[in-house]
ROFIMAR-335692 format. One record per residue (C-alpha): residue number from 0; residue in one letter; chain; x, y, z. Coordinates in nm, 4 decimals. Layout:
! ROFIMAR-335692
<rec NUM; "A"; "A"; <X; Y; Z>>
...
! end
This chain:
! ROFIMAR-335692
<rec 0; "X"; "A"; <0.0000; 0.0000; 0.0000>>
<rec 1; "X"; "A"; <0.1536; 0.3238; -0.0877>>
<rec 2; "X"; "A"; <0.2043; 0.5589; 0.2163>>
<rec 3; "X"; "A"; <0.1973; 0.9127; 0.2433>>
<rec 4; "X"; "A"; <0.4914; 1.0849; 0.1580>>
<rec 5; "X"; "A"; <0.6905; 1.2273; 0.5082>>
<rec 6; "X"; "A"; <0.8149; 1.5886; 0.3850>>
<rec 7; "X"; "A"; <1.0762; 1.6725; 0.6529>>
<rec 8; "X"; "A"; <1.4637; 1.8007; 0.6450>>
<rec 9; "X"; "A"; <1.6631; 1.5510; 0.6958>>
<rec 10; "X"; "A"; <1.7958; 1.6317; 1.0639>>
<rec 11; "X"; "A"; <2.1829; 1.4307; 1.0317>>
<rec 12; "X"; "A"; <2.2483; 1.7217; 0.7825>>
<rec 13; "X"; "A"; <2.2040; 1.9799; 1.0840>>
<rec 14; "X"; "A"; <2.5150; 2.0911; 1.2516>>
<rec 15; "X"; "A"; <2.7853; 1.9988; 0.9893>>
<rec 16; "X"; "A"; <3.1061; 2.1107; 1.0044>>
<rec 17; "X"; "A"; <3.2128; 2.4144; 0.7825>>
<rec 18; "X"; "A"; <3.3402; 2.2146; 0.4373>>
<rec 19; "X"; "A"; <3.0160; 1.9072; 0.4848>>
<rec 20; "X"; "A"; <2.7969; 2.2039; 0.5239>>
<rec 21; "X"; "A"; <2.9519; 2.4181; 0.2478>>
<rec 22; "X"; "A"; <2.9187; 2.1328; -0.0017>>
<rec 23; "X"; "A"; <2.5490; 2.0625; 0.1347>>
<rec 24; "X"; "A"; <2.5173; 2.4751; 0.0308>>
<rec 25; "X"; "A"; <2.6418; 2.4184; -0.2862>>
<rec 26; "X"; "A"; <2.3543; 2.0939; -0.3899>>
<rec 27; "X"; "A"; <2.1074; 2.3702; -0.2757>>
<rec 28; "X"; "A"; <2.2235; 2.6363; -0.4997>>
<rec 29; "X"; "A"; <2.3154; 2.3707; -0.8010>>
<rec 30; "X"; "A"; <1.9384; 2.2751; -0.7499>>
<rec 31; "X"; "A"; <1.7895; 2.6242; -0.7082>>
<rec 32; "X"; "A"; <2.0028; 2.8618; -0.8684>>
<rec 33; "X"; "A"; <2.0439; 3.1014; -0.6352>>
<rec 34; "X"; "A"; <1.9656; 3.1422; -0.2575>>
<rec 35; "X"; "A"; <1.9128; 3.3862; 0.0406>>
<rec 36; "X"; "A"; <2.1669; 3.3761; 0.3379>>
<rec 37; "X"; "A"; <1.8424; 3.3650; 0.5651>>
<rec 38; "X"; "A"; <1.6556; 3.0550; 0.4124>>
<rec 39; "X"; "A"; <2.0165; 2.8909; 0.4063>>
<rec 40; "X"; "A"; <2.0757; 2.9924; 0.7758>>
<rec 41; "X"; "A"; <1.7321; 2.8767; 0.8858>>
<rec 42; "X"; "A"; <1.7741; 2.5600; 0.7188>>
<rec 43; "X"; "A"; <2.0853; 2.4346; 0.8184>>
<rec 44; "X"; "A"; <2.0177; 2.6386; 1.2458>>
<rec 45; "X"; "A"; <2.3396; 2.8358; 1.1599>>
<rec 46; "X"; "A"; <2.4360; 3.2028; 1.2023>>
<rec 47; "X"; "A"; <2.3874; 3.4423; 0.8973>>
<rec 48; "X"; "A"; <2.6938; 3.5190; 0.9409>>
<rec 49; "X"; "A"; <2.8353; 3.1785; 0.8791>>
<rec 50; "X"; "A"; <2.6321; 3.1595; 0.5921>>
<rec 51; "X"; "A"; <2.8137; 3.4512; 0.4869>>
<rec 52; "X"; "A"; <3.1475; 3.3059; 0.4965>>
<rec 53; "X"; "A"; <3.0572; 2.9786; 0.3427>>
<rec 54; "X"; "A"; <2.9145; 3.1622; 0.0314>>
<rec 55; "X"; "A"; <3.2396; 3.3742; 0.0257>>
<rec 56; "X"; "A"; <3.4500; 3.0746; 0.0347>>
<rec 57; "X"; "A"; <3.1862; 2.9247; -0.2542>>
<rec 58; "X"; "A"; <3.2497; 3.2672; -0.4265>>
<rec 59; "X"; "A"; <3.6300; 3.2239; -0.4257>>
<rec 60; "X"; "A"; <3.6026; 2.9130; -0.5444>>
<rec 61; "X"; "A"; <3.4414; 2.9823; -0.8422>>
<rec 62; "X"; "A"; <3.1155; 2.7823; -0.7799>>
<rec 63; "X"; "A"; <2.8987; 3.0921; -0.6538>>
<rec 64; "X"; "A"; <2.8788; 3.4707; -0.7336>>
<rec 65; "X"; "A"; <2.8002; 3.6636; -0.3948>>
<rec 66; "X"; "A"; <2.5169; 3.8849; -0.3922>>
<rec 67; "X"; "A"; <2.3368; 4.1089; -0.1503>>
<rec 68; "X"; "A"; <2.1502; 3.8515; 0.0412>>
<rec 69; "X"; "A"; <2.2537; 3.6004; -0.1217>>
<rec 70; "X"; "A"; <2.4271; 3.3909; -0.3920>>
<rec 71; "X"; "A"; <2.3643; 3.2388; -0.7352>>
<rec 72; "X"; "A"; <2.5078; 2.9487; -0.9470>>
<rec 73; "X"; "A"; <2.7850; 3.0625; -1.1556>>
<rec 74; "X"; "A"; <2.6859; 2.8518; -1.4306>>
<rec 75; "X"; "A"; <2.3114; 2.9401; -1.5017>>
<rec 76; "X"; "A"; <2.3204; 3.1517; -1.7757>>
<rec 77; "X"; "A"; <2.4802; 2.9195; -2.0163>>
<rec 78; "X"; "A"; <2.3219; 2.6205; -1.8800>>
<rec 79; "X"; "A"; <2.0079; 2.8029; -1.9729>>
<rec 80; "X"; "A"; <2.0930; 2.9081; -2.2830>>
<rec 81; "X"; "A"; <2.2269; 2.5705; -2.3973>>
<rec 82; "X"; "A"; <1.9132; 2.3520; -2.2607>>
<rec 83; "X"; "A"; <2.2074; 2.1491; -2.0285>>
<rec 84; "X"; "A"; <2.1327; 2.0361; -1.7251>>
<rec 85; "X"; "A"; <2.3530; 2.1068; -1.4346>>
<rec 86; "X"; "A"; <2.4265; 1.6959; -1.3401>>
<rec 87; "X"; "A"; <2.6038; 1.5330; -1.6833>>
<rec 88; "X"; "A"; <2.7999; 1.3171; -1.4492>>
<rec 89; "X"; "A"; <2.7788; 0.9083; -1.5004>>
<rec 90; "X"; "A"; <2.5602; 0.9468; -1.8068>>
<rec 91; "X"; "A"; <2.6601; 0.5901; -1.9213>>
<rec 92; "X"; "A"; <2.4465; 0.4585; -1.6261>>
<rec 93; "X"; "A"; <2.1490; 0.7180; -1.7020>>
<rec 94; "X"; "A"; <2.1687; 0.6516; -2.0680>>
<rec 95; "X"; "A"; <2.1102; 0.2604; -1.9543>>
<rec 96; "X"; "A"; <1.8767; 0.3803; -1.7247>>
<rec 97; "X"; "A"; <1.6514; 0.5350; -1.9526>>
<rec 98; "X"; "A"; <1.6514; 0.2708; -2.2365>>
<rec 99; "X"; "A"; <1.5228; -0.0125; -1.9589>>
<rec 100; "X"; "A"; <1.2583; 0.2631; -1.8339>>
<rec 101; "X"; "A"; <1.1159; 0.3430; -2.1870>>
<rec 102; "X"; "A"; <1.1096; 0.0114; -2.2761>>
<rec 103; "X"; "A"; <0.8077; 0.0047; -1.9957>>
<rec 104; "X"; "A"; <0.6185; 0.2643; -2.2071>>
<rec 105; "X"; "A"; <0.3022; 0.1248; -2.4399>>
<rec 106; "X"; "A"; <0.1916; 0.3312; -2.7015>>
<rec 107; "X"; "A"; <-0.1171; 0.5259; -2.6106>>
<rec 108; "X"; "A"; <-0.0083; 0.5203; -2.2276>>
<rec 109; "X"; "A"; <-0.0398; 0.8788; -1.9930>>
<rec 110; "X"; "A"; <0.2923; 0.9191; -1.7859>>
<rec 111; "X"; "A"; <0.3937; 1.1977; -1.5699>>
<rec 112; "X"; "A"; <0.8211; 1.2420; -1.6041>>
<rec 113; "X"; "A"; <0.9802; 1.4268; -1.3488>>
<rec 114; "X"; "A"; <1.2661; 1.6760; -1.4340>>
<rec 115; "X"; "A"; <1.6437; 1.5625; -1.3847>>
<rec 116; "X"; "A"; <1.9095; 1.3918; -1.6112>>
<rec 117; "X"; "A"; <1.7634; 1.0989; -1.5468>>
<rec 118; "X"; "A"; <1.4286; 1.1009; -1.6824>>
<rec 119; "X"; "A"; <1.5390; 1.3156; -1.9488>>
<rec 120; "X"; "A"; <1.7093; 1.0020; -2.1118>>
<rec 121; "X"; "A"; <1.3923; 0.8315; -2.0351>>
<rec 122; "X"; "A"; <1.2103; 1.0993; -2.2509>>
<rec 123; "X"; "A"; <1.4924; 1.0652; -2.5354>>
<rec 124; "X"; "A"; <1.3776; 0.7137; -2.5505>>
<rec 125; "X"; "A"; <1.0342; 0.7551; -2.6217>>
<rec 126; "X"; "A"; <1.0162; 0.9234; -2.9475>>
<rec 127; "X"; "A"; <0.9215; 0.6404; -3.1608>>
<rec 128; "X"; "A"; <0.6117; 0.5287; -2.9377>>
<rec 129; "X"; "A"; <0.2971; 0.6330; -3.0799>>
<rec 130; "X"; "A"; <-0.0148; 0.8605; -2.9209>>
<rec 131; "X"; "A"; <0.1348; 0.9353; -2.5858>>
<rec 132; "X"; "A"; <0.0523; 1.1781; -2.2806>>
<rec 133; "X"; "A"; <0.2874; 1.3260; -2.1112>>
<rec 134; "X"; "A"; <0.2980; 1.5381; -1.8069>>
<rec 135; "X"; "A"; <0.6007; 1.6817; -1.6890>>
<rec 136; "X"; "A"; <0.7617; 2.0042; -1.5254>>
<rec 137; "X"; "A"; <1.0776; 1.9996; -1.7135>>
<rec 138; "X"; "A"; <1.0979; 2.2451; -1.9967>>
<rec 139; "X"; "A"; <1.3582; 2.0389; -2.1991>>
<rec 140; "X"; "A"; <1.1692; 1.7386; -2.2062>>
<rec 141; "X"; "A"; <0.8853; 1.9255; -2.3245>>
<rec 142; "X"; "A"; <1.0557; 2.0957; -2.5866>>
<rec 143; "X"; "A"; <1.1715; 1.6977; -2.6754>>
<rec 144; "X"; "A"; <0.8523; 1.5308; -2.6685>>
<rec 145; "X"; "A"; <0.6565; 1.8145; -2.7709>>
<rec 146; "X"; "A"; <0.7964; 1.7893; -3.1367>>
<rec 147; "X"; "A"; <0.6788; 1.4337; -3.2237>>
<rec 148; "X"; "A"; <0.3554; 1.4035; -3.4176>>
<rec 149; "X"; "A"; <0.0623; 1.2221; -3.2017>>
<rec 150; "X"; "A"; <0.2252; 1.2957; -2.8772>>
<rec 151; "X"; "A"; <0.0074; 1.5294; -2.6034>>
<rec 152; "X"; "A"; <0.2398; 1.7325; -2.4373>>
<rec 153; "X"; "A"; <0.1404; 1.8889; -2.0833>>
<rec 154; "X"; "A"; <0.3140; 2.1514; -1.8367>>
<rec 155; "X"; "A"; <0.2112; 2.2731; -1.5173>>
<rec 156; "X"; "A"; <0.2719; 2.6180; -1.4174>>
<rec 157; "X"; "A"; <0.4577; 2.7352; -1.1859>>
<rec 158; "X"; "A"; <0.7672; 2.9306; -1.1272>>
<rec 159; "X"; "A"; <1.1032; 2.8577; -1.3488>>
<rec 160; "X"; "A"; <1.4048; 2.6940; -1.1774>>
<rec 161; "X"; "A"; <1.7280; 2.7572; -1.4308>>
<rec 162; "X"; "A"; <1.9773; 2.4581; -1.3137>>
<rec 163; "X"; "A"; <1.6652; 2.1711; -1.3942>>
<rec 164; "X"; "A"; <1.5230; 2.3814; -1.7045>>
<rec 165; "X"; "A"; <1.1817; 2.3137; -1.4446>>
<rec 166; "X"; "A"; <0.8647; 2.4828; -1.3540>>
<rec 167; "X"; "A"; <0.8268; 2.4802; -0.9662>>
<rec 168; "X"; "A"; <0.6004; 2.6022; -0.6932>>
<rec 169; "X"; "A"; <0.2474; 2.6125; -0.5607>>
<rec 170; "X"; "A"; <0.0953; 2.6491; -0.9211>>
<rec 171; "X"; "A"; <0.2713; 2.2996; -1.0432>>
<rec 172; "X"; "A"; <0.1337; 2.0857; -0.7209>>
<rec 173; "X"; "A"; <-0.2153; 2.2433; -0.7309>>
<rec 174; "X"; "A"; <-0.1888; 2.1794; -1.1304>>
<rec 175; "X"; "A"; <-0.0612; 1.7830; -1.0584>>
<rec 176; "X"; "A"; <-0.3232; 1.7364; -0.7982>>
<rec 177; "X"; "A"; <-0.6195; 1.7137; -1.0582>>
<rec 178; "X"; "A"; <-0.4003; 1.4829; -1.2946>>
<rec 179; "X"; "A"; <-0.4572; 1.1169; -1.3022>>
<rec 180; "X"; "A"; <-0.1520; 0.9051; -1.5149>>
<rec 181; "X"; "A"; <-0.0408; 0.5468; -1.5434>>
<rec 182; "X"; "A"; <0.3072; 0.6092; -1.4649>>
<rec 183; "X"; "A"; <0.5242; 0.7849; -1.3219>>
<rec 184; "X"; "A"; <0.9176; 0.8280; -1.3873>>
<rec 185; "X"; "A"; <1.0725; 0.9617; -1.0614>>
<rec 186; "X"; "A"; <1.3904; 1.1527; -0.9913>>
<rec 187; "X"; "A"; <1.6056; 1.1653; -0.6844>>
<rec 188; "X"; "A"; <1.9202; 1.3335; -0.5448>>
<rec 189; "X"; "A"; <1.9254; 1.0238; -0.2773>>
<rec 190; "X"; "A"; <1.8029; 0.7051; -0.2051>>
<rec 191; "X"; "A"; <1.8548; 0.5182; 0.1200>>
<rec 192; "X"; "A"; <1.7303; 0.2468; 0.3076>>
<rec 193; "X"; "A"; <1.6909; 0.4524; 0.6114>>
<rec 194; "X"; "A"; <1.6611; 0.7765; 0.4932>>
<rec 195; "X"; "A"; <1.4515; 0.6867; 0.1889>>
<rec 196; "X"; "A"; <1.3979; 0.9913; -0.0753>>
<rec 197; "X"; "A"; <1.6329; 1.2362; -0.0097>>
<rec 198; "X"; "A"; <1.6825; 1.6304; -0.2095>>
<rec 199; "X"; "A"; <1.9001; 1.9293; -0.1994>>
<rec 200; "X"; "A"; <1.6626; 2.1790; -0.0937>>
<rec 201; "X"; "A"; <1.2737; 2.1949; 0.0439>>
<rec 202; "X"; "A"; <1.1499; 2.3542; -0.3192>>
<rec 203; "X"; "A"; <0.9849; 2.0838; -0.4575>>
<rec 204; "X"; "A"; <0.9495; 1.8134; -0.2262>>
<rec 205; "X"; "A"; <0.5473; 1.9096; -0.2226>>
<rec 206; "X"; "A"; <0.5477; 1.8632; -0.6382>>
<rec 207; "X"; "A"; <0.6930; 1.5499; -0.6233>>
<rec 208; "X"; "A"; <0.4476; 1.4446; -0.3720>>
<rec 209; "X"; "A"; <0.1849; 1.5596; -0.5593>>
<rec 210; "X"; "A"; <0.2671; 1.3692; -0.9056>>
<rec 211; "X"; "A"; <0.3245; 1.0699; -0.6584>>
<rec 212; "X"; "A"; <-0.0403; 1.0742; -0.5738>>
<rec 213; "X"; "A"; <-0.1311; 1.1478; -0.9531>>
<rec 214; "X"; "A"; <0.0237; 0.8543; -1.0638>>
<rec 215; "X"; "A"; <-0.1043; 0.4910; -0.9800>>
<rec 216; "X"; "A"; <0.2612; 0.2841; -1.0401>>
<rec 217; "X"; "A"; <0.6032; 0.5194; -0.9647>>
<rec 218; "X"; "A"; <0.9384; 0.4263; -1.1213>>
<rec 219; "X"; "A"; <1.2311; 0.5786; -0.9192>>
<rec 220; "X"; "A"; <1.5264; 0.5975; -1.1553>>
<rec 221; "X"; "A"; <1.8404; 0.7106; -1.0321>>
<rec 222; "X"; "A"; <2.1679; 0.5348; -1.0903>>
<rec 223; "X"; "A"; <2.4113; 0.2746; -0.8375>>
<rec 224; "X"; "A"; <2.5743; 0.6259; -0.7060>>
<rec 225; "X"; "A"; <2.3206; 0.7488; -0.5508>>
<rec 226; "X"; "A"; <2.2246; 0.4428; -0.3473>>
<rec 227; "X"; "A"; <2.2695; 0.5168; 0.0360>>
<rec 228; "X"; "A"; <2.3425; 0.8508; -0.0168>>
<rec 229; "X"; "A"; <2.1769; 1.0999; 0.1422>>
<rec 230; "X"; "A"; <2.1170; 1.4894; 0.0497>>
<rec 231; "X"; "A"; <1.9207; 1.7522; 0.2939>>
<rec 232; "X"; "A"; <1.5633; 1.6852; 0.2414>>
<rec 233; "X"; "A"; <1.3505; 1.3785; 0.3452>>
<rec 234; "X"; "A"; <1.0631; 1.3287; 0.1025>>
<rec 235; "X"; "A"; <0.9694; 0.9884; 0.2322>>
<rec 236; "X"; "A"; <1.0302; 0.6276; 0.2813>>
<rec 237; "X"; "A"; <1.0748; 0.4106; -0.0055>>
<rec 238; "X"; "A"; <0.7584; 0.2895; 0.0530>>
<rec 239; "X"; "A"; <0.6415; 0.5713; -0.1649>>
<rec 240; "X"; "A"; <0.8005; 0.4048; -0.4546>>
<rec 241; "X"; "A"; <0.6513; 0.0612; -0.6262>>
<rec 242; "X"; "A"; <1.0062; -0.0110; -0.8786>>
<rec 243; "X"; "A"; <1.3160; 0.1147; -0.8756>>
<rec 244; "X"; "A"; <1.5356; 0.1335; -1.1974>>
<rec 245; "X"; "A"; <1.8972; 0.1378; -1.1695>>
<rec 246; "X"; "A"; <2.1666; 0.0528; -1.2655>>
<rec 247; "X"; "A"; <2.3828; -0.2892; -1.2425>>
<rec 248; "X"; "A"; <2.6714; -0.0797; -1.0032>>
<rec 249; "X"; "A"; <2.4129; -0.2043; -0.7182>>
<rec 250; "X"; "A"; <2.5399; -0.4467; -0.4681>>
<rec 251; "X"; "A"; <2.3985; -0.7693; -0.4334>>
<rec 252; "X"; "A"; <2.3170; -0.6834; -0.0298>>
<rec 253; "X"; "A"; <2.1321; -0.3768; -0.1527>>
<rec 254; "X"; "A"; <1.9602; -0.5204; -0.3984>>
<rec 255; "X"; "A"; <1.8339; -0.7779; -0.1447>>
<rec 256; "X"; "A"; <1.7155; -0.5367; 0.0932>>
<rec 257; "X"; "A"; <1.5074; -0.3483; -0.1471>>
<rec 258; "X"; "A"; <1.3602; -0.6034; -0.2884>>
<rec 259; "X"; "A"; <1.2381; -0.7444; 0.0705>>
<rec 260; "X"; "A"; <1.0951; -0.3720; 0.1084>>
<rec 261; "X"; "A"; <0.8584; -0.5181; -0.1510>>
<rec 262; "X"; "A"; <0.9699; -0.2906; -0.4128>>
<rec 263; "X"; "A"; <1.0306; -0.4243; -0.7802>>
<rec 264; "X"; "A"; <1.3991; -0.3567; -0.8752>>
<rec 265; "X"; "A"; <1.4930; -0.3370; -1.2179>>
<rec 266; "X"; "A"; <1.8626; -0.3641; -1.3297>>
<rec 267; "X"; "A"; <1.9795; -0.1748; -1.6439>>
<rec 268; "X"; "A"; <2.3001; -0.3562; -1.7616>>
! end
């Protein structure tokens, strides 16, 4: 039985020392774009003026420009530009990934894809299917999909989030919670056995919930590298999931214990 998703931060990232925390920062603003030295102080119970010092050190880095309040991601504009998303690392895996996951689509099927690397090779894949219905908040995958003849492309609203070319906010889950699809294709920062779902920032933990509830079978895909890690956000146990797609980098001990959660696993090799 699927469970309600537990939106929470995850409280092990609370406290870190200065260079854990900084690279915790840095996810954030990777995911976001940009953020305020308040939200990033409230999140992680530090000073501001910590905060401060870790985006200066980001800054001279050359990760982060510094900005009154603030900081943003470096690389934004050209990522925009381009249609790139920020994560191209282990693409070998997510290419795999995505081949086994559209294999799963049937022409004439309604799926909902989430935004990331991930499900972006998913959409890639499913080009040569025929009278599809797609949902998703990820501008570059609509732009894909959108282009094939028969397909029914469909975006939320929302507000636009540069690093995952996404649409994000209240407008997306209110639009997602009067959708009903077949599948879902979910993305994830994290996945652990005890800290299930895990995400860089609180932004769109609520969206993700709500195409969780739209959909009536989810497909996590996320490759062997992100097994057992965890980012700042909890989304919720992996109980929330029914299949998980990854890739054959697994261990045989993990594989185990997922599958005695009850949840399908499916090994791109």
């Amino acid at each position: 039985m699927q469970q309600k998703p537990i939106i929470a931060r995850d409280d092990t990232m609370v406290g870190l020392l200065s260079e854990p925390r900084r690279r915790r920062i840095l996810e954030w603003i990777q995911e976001e774009g940009a953020a305020r030295v308040r939200d990033l102080a409230a999140a992680f119970q530090v000073s501001e003026a910590t905060i401060r010092q870790d985006l200066e050190k980001l800054d001279q880095e050359g990760h982060v420009t510094r900005e009154h309040g603030g900081a943003f991601l470096n690389s934004m504009p050209v990522q925009v530009q381009s249609l790139v998303l920020h994560h191209q690392e282990n693409m070998d895996k997510k290419r795999r990934i995505g081949a086994l996951a559209a294999s799963l689509v049937k022409d004439g099927e309604t799926l909902i894809l989430d935004a990331g690397t991930t499900t972006t090779e998913v959409a890639l894949r499913l080009v040569n299917r025929k009278n599809l219905t797609v949902i998703t908040n990820a501008l570059n995958i609509a732009i894909t999909l959108g282009a094939v003849p028969g397909f029914q492309v469909h975006m939320p609203g929302g507000q636009f989030k540069a690093p995952t070319l996404s649409l994000s906010g209240d407008k997306s889950v209110d639009y997602f919670r009067n959708i009903f699809a077949g599948k879902l294709f979910l993305a994830t920062a994290g996945v652990g056995l005890d800290s299930g779902l895990t995400y860089p920032s609180f932004a769109d933990l609520q969206l993700k919930e709500a195409m969780i509830r739209a959909a009536s079978h989810v497909f996590l895909v996320a490759d062997s590298t992100k097994i057992n890690k965890s980012s700042f956000t909890r989304l919720g146990a992996l109980e929330v999931i029914h299949s998980f797609i990854t890739d054959d980098g697994i261990s045989d001990a993990d594989a185990k214990e997922f599958e005695a959660r009850g949840i399908a696993l499916l090994i791109a090799s």
